[in-house]
N, C-alpha and C positions, 0 to 999 in steps of 0.2 A: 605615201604614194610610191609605188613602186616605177622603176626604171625599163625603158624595152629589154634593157638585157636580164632584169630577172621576171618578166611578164610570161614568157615562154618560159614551163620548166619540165625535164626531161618526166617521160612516161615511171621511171623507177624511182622508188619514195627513196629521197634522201641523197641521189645521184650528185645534188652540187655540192652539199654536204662532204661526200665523202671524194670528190674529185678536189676540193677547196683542202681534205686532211691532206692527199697526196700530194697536193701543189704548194707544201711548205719547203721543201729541200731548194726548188726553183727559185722561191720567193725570196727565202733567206740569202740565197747567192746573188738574185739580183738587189738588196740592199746593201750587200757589200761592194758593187760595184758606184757606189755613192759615198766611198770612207772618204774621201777629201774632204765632203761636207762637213761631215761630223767631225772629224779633228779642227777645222777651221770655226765653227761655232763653239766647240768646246773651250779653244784657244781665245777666242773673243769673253766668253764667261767669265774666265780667269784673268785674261787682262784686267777685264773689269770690276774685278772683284766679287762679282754676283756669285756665292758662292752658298747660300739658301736655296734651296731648288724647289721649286712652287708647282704640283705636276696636276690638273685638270682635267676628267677625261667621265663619260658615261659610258657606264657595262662593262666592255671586255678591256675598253682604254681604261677605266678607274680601274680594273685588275693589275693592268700591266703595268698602273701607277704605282698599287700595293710594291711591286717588285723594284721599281725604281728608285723606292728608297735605302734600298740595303743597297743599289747595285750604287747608289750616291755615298751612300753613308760606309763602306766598304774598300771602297776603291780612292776616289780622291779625296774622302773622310769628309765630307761636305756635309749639312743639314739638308736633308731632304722630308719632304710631305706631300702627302695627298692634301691638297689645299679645299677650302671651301668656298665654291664657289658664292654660295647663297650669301656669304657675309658682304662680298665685296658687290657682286650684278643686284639683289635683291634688297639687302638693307644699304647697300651704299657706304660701306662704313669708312671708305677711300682711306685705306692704310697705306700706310708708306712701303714701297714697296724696291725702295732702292738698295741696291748689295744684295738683290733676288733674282737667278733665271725661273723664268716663266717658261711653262711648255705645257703648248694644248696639244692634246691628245685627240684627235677625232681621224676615223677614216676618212669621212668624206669632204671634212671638213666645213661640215655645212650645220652642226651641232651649232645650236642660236646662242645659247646662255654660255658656250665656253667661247664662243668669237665674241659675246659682250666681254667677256673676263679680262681675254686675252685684251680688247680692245683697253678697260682701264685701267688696268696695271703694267699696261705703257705708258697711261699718260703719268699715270702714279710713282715712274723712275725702274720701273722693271727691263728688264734684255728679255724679250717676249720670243718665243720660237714658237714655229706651231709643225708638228708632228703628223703629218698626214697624206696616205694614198693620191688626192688630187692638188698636187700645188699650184695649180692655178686658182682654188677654191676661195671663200670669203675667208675664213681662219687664215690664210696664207696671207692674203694680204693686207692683214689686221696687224702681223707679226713683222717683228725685227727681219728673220731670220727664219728660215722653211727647210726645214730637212724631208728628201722626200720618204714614204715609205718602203716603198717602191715592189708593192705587194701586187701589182696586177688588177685587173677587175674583179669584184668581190661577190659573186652572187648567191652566194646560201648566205641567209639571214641570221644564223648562226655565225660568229664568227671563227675562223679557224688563223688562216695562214696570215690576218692583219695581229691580230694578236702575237702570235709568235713574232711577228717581225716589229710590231712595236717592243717587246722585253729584248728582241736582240737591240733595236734602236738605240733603249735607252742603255743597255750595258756598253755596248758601242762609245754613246755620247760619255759617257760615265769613264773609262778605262781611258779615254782620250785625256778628258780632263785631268786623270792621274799622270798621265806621261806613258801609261800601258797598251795605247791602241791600238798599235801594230800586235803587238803579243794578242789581243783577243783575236783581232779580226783574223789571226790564223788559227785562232781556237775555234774561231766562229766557220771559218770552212771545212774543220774539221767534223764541227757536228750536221752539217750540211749534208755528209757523206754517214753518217750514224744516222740522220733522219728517213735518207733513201733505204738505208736497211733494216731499219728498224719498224716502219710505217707496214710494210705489205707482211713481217712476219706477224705482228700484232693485228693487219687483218685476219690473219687465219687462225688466231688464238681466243678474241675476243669475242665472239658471237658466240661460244657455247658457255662460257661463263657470263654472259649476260642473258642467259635466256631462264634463269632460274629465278630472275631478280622480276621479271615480267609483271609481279601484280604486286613489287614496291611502289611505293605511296611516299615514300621519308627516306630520309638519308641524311648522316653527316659527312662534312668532307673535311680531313685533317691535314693541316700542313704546318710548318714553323719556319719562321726568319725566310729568306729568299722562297720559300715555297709557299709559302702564305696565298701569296697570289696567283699559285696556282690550283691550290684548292680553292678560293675563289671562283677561279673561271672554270674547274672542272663542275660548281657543284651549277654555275650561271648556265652549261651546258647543261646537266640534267634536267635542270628547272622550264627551259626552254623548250626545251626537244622532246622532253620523254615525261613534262607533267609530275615531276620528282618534288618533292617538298626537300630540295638540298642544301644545310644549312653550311657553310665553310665555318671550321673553329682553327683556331691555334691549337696544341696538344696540351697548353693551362689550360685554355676555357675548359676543354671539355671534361675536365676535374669539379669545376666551380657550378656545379647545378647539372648541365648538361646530360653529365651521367647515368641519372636517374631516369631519363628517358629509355636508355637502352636493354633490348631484350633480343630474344633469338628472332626474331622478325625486321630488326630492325637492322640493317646493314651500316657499315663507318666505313669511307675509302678512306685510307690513308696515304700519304708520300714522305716516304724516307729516302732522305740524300744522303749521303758520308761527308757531312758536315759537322760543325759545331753542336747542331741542333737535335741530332740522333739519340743521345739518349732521353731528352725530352718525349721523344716523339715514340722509343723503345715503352717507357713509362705509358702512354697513353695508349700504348696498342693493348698491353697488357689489363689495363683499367677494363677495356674493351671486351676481352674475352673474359674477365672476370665476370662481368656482367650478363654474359651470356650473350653481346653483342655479334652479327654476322663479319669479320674484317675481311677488308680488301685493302692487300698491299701493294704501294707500287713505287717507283723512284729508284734511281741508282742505290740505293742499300733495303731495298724491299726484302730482303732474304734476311735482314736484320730483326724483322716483324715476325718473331715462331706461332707456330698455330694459326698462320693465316688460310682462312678457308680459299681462298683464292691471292696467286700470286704474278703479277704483273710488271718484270723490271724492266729497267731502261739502263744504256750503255753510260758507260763513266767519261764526261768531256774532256777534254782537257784543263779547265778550268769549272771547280767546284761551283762557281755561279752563272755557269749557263746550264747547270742540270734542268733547270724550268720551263730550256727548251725541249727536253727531251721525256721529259716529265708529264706536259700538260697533255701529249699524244694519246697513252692507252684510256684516258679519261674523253678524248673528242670519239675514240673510237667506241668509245663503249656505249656513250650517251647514242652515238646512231644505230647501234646492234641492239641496244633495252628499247629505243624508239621503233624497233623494227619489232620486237618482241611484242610489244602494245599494240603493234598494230596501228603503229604511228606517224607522220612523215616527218621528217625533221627538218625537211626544205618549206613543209607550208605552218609554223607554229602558229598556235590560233590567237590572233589579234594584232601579231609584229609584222612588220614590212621592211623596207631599209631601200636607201637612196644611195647608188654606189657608181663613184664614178673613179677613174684614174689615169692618170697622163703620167 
């Protein structure tokens, strides 16, 4: 069911869509004006030991989950996972879940099966937090501990600027845990002011390199370590918006079978960062043109990907692990400029709704 505030939607396809890309720079600075929270739940974590991090989320929150375990496993060297909901709400299998933070992921917090989760792996010895746009919601008051998101109202169905501000969340929550909070959250205003310039030159570049792609059908989207999840959410955004058959791989998968699917028809985004993960990701571009595959490169080391038919970069953060924020952009923009080229809206996707509230 849809909410009054997305029941009206403007006369121009795709308008909340792409006002929701531009309202991430706002978004993200108004998360940071809620760092006390997050160093003070991080600090409770670490008191407590819970130092397994258990992360729960559907769609664009299981994306930004993908991410929050490098930003755990990286920073204050913690175990982190995409946890399974189904074993604990569905089979019941009541694990022990003490020496674990828990964290639901929902915007609205109104996701049924992760406020059950979150509900029993508190009772199960968990430090339960819940992650989300409305803290006053049922997830909020299921949980220990409520960080807000502090994204604004959400109204394209697509998600854009909760996403991004859940991967800053979690890096946030994560670099506190280390003892490095204060150093991101000035890395994190830093890409704030990279989002603002970087968002409206990528409008004016993306629409004529999406207009070629118009009667794609498939798609793979590559990413490795901390990008992962966001070829993830860039391909959830194709698949969404623009009717794309977009598969997300790592730059292995797409060695181990994949491969064989590609031809001069078939297009691969990729995102290369100037990380660890680079010549991985070097090797899989490469695989790609062998093949006679279409690439599209993007990410702060995009220019590292030769023979890209199209090239897409992003500015270098201050810190090699918030590139994800700056990363997931020409991929939000491009799914609304190929959904424009279909002839598509990307505010009305056929069958999805979303309930969206926030305080």
């Amino acid at each position: 069911m849809s909410s009054p505030e997305t029941a009206e939607l403007p006369a121009s396809p795709g308008a909340h869509f792409l006002a929701e890309i531009r309202g991430q720079p706002p978004a993200l600075a108004g998360l940071l004006e809620h760092e006390a929270a997050y160093a003070r739940v991080a600090a409770i974590a670490r008191d407590r030991g819970a130092t397994t991090v258990r992360m729960v989320g559907h769609g664009s929150s299981d994306n930004a989950a993908s991410y929050g375990v490098y930003a755990f496993g990286l920073l204050p060297r913690w175990t982190a996972l995409r946890d399974s909901i189904t074993l604990t709400v569905y089979y019941d299998t009541a694990l022990d879940m003490s020496g674990s933070t828990v964290i639901g992921l929902s915007q609205s917090g109104r996701t049924p099966d992760v406020i059950e989760y979150v509900r029993r792996t508190r009772r199960a010895g968990a430090f339960t937090v819940a992650l989300t746009n409305d803290v006053g919601s049922d997830l909020a008051g299921e949980a220990e501990a409520v960080l807000p998101l502090a994204a604004g109202p959400e109204q394209s169905i697509a998600a854009t600027k909760t996403y991004v501000n859940q991967v800053a969340a979690l890096a946030l929550l994560a670099a506190y845990a280390a003892g490095e909070g204060r150093r991101f959250a000035r890395g994190l205003r830093v890409v704030v002011e990279q989002l603002e310039e970087l968002i409206p030159e990528l409008e004016r570049q993306v629409p004529a390199i999406a207009l070629p792609f118009a009667s794609v059908g498939r798609m793979f989207v590559i990413g490795r370590g901390t990008e992962f999840g966001t070829a993830r959410e860039i391909a959830l955004k194709l698949l969404e918006t623009c009717r794309v058959a977009a598969e997300p791989l790592t730059a292995t998968d797409l060695a181990h079978g994949p491969v064989a699917a590609l031809d001069p028809l078939f297009p691969v985004w990729t995102i290369a960062s100037a990380d660890e993960t680079l010549p991985a990701v070097v090797e899989a571009a490469a695989r790609v043109r062998a093949a006679g595959g279409t690439l599209v490169a993007s990410g702060t080391a995009a220019g590292a990907l030769e023979d890209a038919a199209y090239t897409l970069p992003v500015p270098t953060p201050p810190e090699p692990l918030l590139s994800p924020l700056l990363s997931v952009v020409p991929g939000q923009l491009f799914a609304r400029a190929l959904a424009a080229a279909k002839g598509l809206d990307p505010d009305r996707p056929n069958g999805l709704s979303k309930v969206t509230l926030a305080r």
